[in-house]
N, C-alpha and C positions, 0 to 999 in steps of 0.2 A: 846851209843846203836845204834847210828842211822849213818850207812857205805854205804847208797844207792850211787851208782854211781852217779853223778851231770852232768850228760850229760840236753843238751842245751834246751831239751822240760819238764822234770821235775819239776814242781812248788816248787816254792822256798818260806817257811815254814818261816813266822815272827816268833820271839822266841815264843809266848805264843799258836803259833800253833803247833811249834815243840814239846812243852811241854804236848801238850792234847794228841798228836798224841802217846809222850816216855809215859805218862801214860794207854793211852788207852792198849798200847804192855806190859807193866809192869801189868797190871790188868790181861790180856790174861795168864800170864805166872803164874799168884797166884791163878788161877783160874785151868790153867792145872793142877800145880806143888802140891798144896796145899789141893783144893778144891774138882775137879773133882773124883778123886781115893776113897775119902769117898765114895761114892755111890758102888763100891764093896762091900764096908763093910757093908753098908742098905739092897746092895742085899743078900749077904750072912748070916744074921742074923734075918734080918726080910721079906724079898721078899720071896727070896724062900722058907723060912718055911713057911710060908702064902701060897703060893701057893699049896705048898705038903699036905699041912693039908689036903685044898680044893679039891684038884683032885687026890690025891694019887699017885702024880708020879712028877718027879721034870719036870722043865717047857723044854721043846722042842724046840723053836725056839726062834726069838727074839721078836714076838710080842706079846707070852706069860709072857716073861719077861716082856716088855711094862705095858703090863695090870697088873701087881701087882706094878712096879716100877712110876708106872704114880699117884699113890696115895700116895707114901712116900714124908714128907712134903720137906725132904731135897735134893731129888731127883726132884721136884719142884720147888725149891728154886735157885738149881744147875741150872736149863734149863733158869729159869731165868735171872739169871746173865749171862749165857753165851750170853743170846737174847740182853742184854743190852747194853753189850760188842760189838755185832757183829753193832749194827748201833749207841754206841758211835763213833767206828773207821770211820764208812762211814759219821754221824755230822763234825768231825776232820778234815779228807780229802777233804772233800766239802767245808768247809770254806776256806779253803786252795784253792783251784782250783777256786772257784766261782771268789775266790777276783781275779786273775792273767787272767781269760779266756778271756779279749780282750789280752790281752799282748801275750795269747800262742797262738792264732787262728792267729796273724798277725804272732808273727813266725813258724809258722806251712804253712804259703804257699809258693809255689815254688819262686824260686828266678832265675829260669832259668838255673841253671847248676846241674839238679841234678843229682845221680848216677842211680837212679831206676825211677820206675812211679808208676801213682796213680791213677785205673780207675774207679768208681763211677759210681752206675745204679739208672738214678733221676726215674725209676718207678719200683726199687726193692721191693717185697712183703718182709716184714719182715713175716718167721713163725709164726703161732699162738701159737705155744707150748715155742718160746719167749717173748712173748707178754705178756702172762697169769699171768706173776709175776714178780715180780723184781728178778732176780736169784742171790740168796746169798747173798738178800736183799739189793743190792745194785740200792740205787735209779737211776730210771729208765733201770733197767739193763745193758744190754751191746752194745744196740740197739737204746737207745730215743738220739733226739737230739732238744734240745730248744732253739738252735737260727743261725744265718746263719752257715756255714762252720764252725758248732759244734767241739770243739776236749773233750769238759768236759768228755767223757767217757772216752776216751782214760787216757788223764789224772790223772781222779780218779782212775781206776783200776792199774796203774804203780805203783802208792804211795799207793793204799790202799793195790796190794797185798804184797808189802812190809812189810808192817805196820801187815795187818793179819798173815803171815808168818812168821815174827818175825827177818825176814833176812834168815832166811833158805834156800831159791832161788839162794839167793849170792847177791852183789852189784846190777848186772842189771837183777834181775826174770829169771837169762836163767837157770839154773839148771836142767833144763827137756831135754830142749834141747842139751845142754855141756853136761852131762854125755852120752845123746845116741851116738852121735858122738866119743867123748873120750875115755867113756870107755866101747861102744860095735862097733859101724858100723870099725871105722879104726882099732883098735886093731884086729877084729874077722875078718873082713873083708879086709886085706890091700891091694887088687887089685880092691876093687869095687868105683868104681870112675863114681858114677851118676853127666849125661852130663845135667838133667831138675830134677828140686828137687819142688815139691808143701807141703806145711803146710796149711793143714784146720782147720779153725779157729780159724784165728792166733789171736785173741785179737790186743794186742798192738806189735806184732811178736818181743815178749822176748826171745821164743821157736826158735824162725824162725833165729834170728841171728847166731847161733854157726855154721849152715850148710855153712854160709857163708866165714867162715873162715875153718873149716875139708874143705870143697870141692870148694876150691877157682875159680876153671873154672868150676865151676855149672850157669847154671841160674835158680836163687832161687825164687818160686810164692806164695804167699801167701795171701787166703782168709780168708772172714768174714765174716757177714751176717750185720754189724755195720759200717755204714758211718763214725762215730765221732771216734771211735775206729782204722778206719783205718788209716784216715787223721791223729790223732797222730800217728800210726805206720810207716807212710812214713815220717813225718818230724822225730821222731824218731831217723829211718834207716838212714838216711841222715847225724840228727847231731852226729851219730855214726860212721858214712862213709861207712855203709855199702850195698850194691846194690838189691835191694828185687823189685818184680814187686808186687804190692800188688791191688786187685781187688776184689770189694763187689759179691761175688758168695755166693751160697748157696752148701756145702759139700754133698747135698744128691745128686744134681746134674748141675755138672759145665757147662761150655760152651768151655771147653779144649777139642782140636780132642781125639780121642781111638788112644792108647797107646805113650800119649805125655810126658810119665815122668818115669827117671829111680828110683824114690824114692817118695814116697808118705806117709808122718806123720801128726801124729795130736798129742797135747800134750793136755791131760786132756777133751778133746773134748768129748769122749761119752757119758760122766756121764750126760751132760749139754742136751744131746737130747732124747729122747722117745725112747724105741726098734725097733720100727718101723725104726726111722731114723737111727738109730745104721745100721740096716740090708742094707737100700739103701746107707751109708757114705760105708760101706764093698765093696757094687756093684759098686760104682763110683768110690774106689780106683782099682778096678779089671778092672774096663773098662779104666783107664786113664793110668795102667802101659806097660811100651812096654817088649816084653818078657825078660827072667832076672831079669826085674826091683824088689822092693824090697818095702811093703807096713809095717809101725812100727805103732804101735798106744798107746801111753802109755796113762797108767791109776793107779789107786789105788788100790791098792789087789781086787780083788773077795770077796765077801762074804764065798766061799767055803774056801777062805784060812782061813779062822777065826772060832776061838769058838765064842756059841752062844751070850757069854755076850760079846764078842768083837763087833759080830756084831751088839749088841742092841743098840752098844755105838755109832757107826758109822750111824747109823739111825737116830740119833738125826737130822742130815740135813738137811733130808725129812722131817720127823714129824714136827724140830719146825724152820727151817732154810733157808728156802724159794728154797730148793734143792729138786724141784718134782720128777726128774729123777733118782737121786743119788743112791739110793736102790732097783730099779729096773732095773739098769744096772750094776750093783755090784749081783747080784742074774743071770745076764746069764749067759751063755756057748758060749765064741766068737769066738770058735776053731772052730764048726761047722757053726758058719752065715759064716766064711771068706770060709769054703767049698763049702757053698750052693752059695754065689757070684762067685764062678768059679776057686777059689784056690784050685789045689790037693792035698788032703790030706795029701802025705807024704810032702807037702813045706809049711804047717803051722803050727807053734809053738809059745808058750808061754814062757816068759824069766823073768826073776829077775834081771834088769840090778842095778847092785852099784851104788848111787848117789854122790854128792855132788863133781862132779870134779869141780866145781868153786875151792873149798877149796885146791886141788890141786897146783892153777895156783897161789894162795896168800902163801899160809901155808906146802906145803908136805905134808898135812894131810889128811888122807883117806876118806873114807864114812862113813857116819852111818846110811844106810839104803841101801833101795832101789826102783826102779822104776819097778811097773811091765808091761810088754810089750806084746802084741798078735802083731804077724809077720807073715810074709808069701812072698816069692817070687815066682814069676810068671816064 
C-alpha cells in the first residue's frame, strides 16, 4: 500500500508504525467504500420524508438536509467514525515523527552548499483565524512549533497527507502542482515561460516542486505563514535537489516589490483562509504580477457545482472536521473578487484542469478527475 517517495527528510516508520499507519488508510477506505454511501439511503428513506412531512416541500439547501440528517443514529454514527479516523491517522504519524525529531531537525539544517534559501521572520505574527484551531485537526496545526528549529509540522503533514490521501497525490503529494504545469500551463500555454514564479502557502512546497522542473530558468519563491513547515520544505527541496527560495510571509500580504512575478499559485490555499483573506490573497496576487504575468489558484469544486446532498456531504469538514473555512469558501463567486482586485474581466476564468499526471510519469495512465482552477492574466 504504502509507495511514498523515501526522499531524505521523510520519517522513517518502525514496522508497527507502518502498520497503524496501513490500517489507519485501510479503515479510511471501508469507511468511504462501504460505510459512508448508506447515508444516501437514510437520506433518501427516512430524512427526506421527515422533512417533507414537516415542511411540505423537500429540503432546499444543505443545511436543511443537515437538520434532519444530524438525528439519524447511523448518520451519527458515520460522523463518528470518520472523527476517529481523522486523529487515529494524526496518533499514527506523530508517534512516528515524535520519535525521529532530533534526527530530522539536525538533518534538516544547512550544511553550507545549498541550492535555494531559507528566510525566517523571529517576530512573525501568526493570523488569528490560524490560531483558532488545529486545521484538519491536525495537532497544533500548521503553525505551532515546540521546541528549537521545529521541523515536526512539516514533517507530520508530508506523511499525514499521504496517509489521509490514501496516495492519491502520487509518491511525493505534488499532484496539484504536476498536473497545473503538465496538463495545463505548458501544454495550453507552450510559449509562456515565467522568469519569477511565487506559491503561496506552500506547506511543505509538495505543490511548489513540479514548477521547478516545467520552468527550469524560473526563480521559484515560496511562502508560509509556518516556521517548522518551512524549515522542512527547504531541507526537503534540498534533499530533492531542487532550488526554491522559501520565506515565512503572509499571502494576504507579502514583502515582494509590485509586479515581481510572471506566475503567482496557490494549491488548496483558500479553503484554509476566511473570505476576507480570500479577497486580500486575490489583491496581492494582482499587485505582485508584472503585466502578462499569469495568477492560478486551485481548489475544490465550488459548492455551485454540486447537488444539494453533495454538498451536505462536503460540509461535514466544517461542521465536524476542524475546517472552519471550507464551506464558506466553496459557497463564493471568485471570478468577481479577482475583478474587483484589478483583473479585467475578459482575462479571468475558471478551469477544470485533469488530475493525476504523477500517474502519467509511472503508469501512462490518465486522470480520474480533476482540479478546479480560478485564473486570470494580467
Amino acid at each position: 500500500m504504502d509507495q511514498q517517495f523515501q526522499h531524505a527528510m521523510l520519517p522513517q516508520p518502525t514496522h508497527d508504525e507502518l502498520a497503524r499507519q496501513n490500517f489507519v488508510q485501510s479503515l479510511k477506505m471501508h469507511i468511504f467504500r462501504n460505510i459512508s454511501p448508506g447515508n444516501k439511503v437514510i437520506y433518501e428513506k427516512l430524512g427526506k420524508p421527515k422533512f417533507e412531512q414537516e415542511h411540505q416541500r423537500p429540503p432546499q439547501n444543505r443545511y436543511e438536509i443537515r437538520e434532519v440528517m444530524q438525528h439519524e443514529p447511523y448518520y451519527r454514527w458515520t460522523s463518528a467514525l470518520k472523527r476517529i479516523n481523522q486523529e487515529m491517522l494524526w496518533d499514527a504519524v506523530n508517534a512516528n515523527v515524535d520519535r525521529q525529531l532530533p534526527e530530522l531537525i539536525e538533518r534538516s539544517k544547512d550544511k553550507g552548499n545549498e541550492l535555494g534559501t531559507l528566510t525566517l521572520d523571529p517576530n512573525f505574527q501568526i493570523p488569528t483565524h490560524q490560531k483558532a484551531v488545529d486545521i484538519h485537526c491536525m495537532p497544533g496545526g500548521y503553525h505551532s512549533e515546540f521546541t528549537d528549529d521545529d521541523v515536526a509540522a512539516g514533517a507530520t503533514y508530508d506523511r499525514g497527507a499521504y496517509v489521509y490521501g490514501l496516495g492519491w497525490l502520487g509518491p511525493l503529494n505534488d499532484d496539484m502542482g504536476l498536473s497545473i504545469v503538465q496538463n495545463y500551463l505548458l501544454p495550453e500555454y507552450p510559449d509562456f515561460r515565467p522568469r519569477k514564479i511565487l506559491d503561496m502557502g506552500c506547506s511543505v512546497g509538495n505543490s511548489t516542486l513540479p514548477y521547478t522542473d516545467g520552468f527550469p530558468d524560473a526563480e521559484v519563491h515560496a511562502i508560509d505563514v509556518g516556521a517548522s513547515m518551512l524549515r522542512y520544505a527547504h531541507a526537503r527541496a534540498e534533499a530533492l535537489g531542487k532550488r526554491v527560495h522559501f520565506s515565512q510571509q503572509n499571502a494576504e500580504h507579502t514583502n515582494f516589490p509590485d509586479e515581481s512575478f510572471d506566475l503567482v499559485v496557490s494549491h488548496i490555499l483558500l479553503h484554509e483562509i476566511p473570505p476576507p483573506s480570500v479577497r486580500k490573497v486575490m489583491q496581492e496576487s494582482y499587485r505582485l504580477l508584472a503585466p502578462g504575468g499569469m495568477m492560478i489558484h486551485v481548489e475544490a469544486p465550488l459548492y455551485r457545482h454540486m447537488d444539494i446532498y453533495t454538498q451536505f456531504i462536503y460540509d461535514w469538514e466544517t461542521a465536524n472536521n476542524n475546517e472552519p473555512f471550507w464551506s464558506a469558501v466553496r459557497d463564493l463567486d471568485l471570478v468577481p473578487l479577482a475583478t474587483e482586485a484589478g483583473f479585467a474581466a475578459d482575462k479571468v476564468f475558471e478551469k477544470f484542469v485533469p488530475n493525476g499526471a504523477w500517474k502519467a510519469k509511472v503508469s501512462n495512465s490518465g486522470s480520474q478527475g480533476t482540479w478546479f482552477v480560478v485564473a486570470a492574466t494580467k
